[in-house]
C-alpha positions as CSV (number, residue, x, y, z in Angstrom):
1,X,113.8,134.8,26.6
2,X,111.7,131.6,25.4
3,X,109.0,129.6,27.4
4,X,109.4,129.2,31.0
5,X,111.0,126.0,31.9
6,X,108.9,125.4,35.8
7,X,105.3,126.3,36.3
8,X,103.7,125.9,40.0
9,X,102.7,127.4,43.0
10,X,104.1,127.0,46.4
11,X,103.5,129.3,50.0
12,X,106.9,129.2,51.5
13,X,107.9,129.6,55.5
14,X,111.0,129.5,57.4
15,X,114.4,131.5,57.7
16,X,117.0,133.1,55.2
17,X,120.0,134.7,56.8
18,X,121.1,137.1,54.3
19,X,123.6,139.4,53.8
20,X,124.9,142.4,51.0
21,X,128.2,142.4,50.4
22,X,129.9,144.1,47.3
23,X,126.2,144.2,45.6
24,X,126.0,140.7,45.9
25,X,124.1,138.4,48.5
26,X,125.8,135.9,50.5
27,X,123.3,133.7,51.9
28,X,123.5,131.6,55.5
29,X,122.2,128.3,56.0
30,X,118.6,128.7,55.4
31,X,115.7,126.6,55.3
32,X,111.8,127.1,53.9
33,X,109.1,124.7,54.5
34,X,105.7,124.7,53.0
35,X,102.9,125.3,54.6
36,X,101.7,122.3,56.6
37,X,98.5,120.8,55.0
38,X,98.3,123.1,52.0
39,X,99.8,121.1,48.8
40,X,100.4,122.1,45.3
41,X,101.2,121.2,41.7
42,X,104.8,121.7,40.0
43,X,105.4,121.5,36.4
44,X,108.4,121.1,34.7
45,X,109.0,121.1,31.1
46,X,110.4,118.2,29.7
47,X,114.1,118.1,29.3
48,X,114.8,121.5,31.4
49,X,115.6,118.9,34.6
50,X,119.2,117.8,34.3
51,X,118.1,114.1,36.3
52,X,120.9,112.5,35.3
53,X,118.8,110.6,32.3
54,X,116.1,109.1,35.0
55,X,113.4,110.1,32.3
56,X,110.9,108.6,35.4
57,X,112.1,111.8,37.1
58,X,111.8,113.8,34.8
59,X,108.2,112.4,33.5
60,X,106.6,112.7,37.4
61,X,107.9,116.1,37.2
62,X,106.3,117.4,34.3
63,X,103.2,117.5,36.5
64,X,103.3,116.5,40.2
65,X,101.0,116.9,42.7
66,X,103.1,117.7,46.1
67,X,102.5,117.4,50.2
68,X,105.4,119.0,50.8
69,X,108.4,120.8,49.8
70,X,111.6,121.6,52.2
71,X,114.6,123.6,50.9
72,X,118.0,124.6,51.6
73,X,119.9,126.7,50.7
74,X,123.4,128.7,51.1
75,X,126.0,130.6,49.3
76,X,129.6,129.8,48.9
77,X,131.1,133.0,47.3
78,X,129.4,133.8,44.1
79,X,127.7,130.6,43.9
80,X,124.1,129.5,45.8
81,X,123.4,125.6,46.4
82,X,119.6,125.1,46.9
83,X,118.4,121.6,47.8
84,X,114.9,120.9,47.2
85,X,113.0,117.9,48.8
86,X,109.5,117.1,47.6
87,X,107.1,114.9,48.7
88,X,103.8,113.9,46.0
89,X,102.7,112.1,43.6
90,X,103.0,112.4,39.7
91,X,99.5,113.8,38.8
92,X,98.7,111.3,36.5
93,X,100.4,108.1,35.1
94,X,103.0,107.7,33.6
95,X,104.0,107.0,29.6
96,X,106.7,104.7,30.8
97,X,107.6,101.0,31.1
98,X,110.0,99.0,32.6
99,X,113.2,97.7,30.7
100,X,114.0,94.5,32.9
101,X,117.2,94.6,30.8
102,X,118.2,97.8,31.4
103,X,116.9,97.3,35.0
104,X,115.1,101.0,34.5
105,X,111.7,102.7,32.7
106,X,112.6,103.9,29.9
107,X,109.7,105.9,27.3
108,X,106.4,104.2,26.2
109,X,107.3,104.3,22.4
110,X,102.9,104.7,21.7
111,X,102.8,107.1,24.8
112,X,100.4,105.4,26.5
113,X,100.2,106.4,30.3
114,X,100.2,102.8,32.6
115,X,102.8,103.2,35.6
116,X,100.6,104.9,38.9
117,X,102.8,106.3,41.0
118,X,101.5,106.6,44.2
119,X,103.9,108.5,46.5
120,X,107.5,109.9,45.3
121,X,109.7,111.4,47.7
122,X,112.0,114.0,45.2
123,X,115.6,115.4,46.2
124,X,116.4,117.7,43.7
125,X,120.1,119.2,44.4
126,X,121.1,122.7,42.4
127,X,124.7,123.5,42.8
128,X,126.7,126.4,42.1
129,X,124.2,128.6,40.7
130,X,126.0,132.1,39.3
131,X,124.2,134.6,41.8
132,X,125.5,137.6,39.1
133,X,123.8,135.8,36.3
134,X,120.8,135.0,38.6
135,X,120.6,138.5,39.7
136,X,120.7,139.9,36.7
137,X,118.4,139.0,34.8
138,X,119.4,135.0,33.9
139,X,116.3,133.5,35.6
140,X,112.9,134.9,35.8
141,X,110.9,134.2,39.1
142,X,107.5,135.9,39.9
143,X,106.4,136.9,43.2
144,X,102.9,137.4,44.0
């Protein structure tokens, strides 16, 4: 199944209204908060974030340092739409500079880490995930 793709740790609270129907789950509005005061880290592996090419996205979240996360999340047949807002802080800098031309950062060609981020405020949208595929085996997610 290859190398994971997202790494971290996160304690979860809040409401799912779920129910079975046909085998399958068909989930409510719900909505899980982290646990006030108690941070984390996230890591995702380069590349595995479809961000729309904002490589400074997808750079802060190879490693980032959170406050807070907030999801939501529902079904709509078949298909689940999770919404993910998080609050942090890339956990170190950045290899990244800024392109005035392009008006965005774009890759340090050397690699060298000089943008600091100091607070990033994340709303990572998932839609129309396959709830068979995800149910059967498509994603692997550990509980502990």
């Amino acid at each position: 199944m290859g190398e994971p793709t997202a790494q971290g740790d996160a304690e979860l609270n809040g409401f799912i209204t779920l129910t079975v129907k046909e085998g399958l789950p068909i989930f409510q509005t719900g909505h899980l908060y982290s646990t006030p005061g108690v941070g984390g880290n996230l890591r995702l592996k380069r590349g595995s974030l479809a961000s729309g090419g904002m490589v400074l996205v997808e750079e802060a979240m190879s490693d980032f340092n959170y406050d807070w996360v907030r999801v939501t999340l529902e079904s709509s047949g078949e298909k689940l739409n999770l919404t993910a807002f998080i609050n942090g802080a890339p956990a170190r800098k950045l290899p990244l500079v800024y392109d005035p031309g392009k008006r965005e950062f774009v890759r340090e060609p050397q690699g060298k880490r000089s943008v600091d981020l100091k607070g990033l405020l994340l709303e990572l949208r998932f839609r129309e995930i396959d709830l068979k595929a995800l149910l059967s085996g498509g994603s692997r997610v550990q509980w502990r």
